[in-house]
C-alpha positions, -999 to +999 in steps of 0.1 A: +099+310+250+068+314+270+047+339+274+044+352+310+007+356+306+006+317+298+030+312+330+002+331+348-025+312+339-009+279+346+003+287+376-035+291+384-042+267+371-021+241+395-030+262+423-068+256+419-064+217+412-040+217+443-066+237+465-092+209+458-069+178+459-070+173+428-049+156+409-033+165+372-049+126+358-080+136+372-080+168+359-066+157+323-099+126+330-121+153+332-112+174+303-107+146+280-065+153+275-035+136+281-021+144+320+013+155+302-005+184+283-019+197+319+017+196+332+024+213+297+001+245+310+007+245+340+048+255+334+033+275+305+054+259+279+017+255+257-008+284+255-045+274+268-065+274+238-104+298+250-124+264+247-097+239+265-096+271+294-134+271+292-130+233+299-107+235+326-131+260+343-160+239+346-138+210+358-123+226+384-155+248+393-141+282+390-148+311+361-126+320+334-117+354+352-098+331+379-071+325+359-062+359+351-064+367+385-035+392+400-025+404+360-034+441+356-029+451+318+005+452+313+015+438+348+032+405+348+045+394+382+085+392+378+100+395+415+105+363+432+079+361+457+053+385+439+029+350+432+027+337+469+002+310+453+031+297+438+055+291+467+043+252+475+048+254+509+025+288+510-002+265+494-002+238+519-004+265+545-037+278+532-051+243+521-043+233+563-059+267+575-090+260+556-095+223+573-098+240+602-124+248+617-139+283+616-140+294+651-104+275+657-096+290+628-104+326+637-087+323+666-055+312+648-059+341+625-060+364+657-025+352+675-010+352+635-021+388+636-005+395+669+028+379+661+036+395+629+030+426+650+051+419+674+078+408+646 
């Protein structure tokens, strides 16, 4: 059974590589593993050993603290749609915001503003 903690982190995990078009071979390339054990952390089913984490960090050019992200002591998410970076479609959303750019983008962010008011 896996820990929800280890969930957690993977789920970071794919969201960072994601975010930066990565892919889980070049990520597995990087760190010097098999692609299958990144797909194994990333559902959680194996625990992130500190120095493979560490690893992972530097490869996909965040800190350690990044993974643990949203996890108060004690607080695992558990309703569905409590980890929006884990709804895919949320993902591409953000990924397509951030290719736009910024004063387009500010002005998108404006009218979203202004519709969910109006919702």
């Amino acid at each position: 059974m896996k820990h929800p903690v280890d969930a957690h982190v993977g789920k970071r995990i794919r969201h960072r590589r994601w975010m930066i078009a990565m892919t889980q071979q070049q990520l597995a390339d990087k760190v010097g593993i098999k692609f299958q054990q990144i797909q194994k952390y990333e559902t959680g089913m194996n625990r992130v050993s500190a120095s493979r984490l560490w690893d992972i960090a530097d490869a996909l050019g965040v800190t350690i603290a990044f993974f643990f992200e949203g996890l108060a002591e004690g607080d695992v998410p558990k309703a569905p749609g409590a980890d929006l970076m884990a709804d895919k479609e949320a993902l591409e959303l953000v990924r397509s915001y951030y290719a736009i750019p910024e004063a387009q983008r500010r002005r998108l962010f404006d009218l979203a503003r202004v519709l969910s008011d109006a919702a």
